[in-house]
C-alpha positions in Angstrom: 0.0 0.0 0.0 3.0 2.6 0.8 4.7 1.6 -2.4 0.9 2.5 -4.4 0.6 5.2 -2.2 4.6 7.0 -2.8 4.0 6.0 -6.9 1.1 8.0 -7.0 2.3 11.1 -5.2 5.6 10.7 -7.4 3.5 10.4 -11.0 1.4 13.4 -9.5 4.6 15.5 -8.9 6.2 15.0 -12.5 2.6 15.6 -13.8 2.3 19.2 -12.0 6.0 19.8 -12.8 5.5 19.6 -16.2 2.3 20.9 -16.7 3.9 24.2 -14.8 7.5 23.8 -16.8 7.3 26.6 -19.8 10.4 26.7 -21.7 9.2 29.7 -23.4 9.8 31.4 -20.2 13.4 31.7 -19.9 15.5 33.1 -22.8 18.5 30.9 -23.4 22.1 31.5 -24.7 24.8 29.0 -25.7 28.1 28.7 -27.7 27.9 26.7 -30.7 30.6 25.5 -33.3 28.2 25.8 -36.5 26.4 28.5 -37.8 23.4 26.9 -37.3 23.3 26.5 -33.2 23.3 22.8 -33.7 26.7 21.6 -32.9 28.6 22.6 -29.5 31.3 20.3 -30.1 34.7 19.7 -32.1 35.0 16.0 -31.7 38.6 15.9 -33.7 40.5 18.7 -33.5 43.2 19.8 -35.5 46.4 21.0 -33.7 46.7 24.6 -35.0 43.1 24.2 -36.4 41.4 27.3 -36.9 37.3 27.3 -35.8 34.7 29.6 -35.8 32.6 29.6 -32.0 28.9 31.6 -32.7 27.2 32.8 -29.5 23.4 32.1 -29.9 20.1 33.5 -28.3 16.9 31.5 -28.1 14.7 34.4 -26.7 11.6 33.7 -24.6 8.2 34.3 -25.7 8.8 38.7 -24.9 11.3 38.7 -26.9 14.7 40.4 -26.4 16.7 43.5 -27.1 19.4 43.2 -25.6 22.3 40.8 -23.4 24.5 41.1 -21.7 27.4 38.1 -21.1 30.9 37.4 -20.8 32.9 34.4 -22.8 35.6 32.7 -21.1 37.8 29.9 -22.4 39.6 26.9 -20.3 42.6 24.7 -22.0 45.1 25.9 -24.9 42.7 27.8 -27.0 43.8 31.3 -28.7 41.1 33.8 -29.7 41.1 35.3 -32.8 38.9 38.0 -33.8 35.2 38.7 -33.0 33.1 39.8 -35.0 29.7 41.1 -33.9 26.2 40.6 -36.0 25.5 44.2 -37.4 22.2 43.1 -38.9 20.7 42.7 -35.0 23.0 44.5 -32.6 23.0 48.4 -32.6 26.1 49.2 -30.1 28.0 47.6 -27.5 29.8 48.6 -24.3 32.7 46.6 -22.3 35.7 46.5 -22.9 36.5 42.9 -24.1 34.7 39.0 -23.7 36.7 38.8 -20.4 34.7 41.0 -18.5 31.8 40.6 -20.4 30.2 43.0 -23.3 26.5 44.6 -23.3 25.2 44.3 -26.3 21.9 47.0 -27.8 19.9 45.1 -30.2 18.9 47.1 -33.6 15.2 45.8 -32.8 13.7 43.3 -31.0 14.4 39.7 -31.3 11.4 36.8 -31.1 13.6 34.1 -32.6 17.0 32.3 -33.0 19.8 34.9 -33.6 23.7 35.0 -33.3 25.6 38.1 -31.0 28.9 37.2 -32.0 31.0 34.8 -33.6 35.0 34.6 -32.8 38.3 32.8 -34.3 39.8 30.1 -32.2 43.1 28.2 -32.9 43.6 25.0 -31.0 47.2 25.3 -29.8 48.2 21.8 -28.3 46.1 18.7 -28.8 46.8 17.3 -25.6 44.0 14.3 -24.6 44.1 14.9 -21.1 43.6 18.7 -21.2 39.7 20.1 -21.7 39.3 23.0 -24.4 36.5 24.8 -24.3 34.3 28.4 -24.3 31.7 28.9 -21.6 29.7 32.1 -21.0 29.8 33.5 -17.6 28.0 36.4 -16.3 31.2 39.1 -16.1 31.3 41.9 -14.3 29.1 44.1 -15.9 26.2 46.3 -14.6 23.5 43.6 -16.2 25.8 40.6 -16.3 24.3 37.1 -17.1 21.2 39.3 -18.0 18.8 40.2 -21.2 16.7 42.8 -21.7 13.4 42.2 -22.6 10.9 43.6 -25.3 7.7 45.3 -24.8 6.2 47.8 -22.0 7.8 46.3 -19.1 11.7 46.6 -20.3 13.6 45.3 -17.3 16.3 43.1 -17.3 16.2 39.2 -16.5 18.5 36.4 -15.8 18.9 34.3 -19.0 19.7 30.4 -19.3 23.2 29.2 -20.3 22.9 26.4 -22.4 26.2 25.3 -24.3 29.6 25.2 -23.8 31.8 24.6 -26.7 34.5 22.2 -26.6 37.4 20.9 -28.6 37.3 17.1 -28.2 36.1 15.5 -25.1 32.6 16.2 -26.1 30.9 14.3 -23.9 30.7 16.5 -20.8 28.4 14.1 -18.5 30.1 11.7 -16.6 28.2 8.2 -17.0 29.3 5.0 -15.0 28.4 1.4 -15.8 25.3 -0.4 -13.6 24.4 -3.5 -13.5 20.7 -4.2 -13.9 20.3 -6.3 -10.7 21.4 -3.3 -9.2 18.7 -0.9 -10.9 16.3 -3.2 -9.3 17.0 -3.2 -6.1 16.5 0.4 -6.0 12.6 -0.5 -6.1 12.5 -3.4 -3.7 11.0 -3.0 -0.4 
């Protein structure tokens, strides 16, 4: 009866959770290695190979006119030049990807766009070290932030959703289970 009891409350939970969970809601920004925010990873890189890294903006259902974010690398990458998209930002302020950029959209923005794309030359192709971008918030006024469209222009907290990495492109650790053990996870 407990074990009915705790499955019902459980398959309630996920049904409320997910009947409240909006994606839409939250405006989301990642680092891709395409031109097409599909791919966030260089599985086999080239020592001294030269790639292109696009920061994209999935915008929630308001829209956005602005963000503002800070790109950061980790391993034995060198940046190249950045080049900022003309046809959707206006201006920017900051003084470099370090401590992060704010970027004024031309207009506002209801679906996929790109910020800014950069050069990036893999120096060493060592397999035990990680290369990869990730977007931080900086240290700017509105950092890790985007402004939204419409009457109510305020500033909000935006999700991070990509890093982009040179090799080692499965970032989730996994570990092997037997399925005797899976089971016993739901004995009594």
């Amino acid at each position: 009866m407990m074990r009915r009891t705790l499955a019902v409350f459980a398959a309630a939970t996920i049904l409320l959770s997910a009947a409240s969970f909006n994606p839409a809601q939250a405006t989301s920004i990642g680092l891709y290695v395409d031109n097409i925010h599909y791919q966030n990873c260089e599985p086999w890189p080239r020592l001294n190979g030269r790639y292109t890294v696009w920061s994209w903006c999935l915008p929630s259902a308001e829209g956005v006119q602005g963000a503002c974010f800070a790109v950061i690398w980790n391993g034995n990458l060198v940046r190249g030049p950045e080049q900022v998209n003309a046809s959707v930002v206006d201006h920017y302020s900051g003084t470099n990807f370090l401590t992060g950029l704010t970027f004024y959209y031309n207009s506002c923005q209801y679906g996929w766009h790109w910020i800014h794309k950069e050069a990036i030359t893999l120096c060493d192709v060592d397999p035990h070290t990680r290369n990869y971008l990730f977007i931080e918030e900086g240290v700017m006024e509105h950092a890790g932030m985007v402004w939204r469209c419409g009457v109510n222009q305020s500033w909000v907290p935006f999700t991070i959703t990509k890093r982009a990495y040179f090799g080692h492109c499965s970032p989730i650790a996994t570990e092997s289970v037997t399925w005797g053990a899976i089971k016993s996870l739901y004995r009594e």
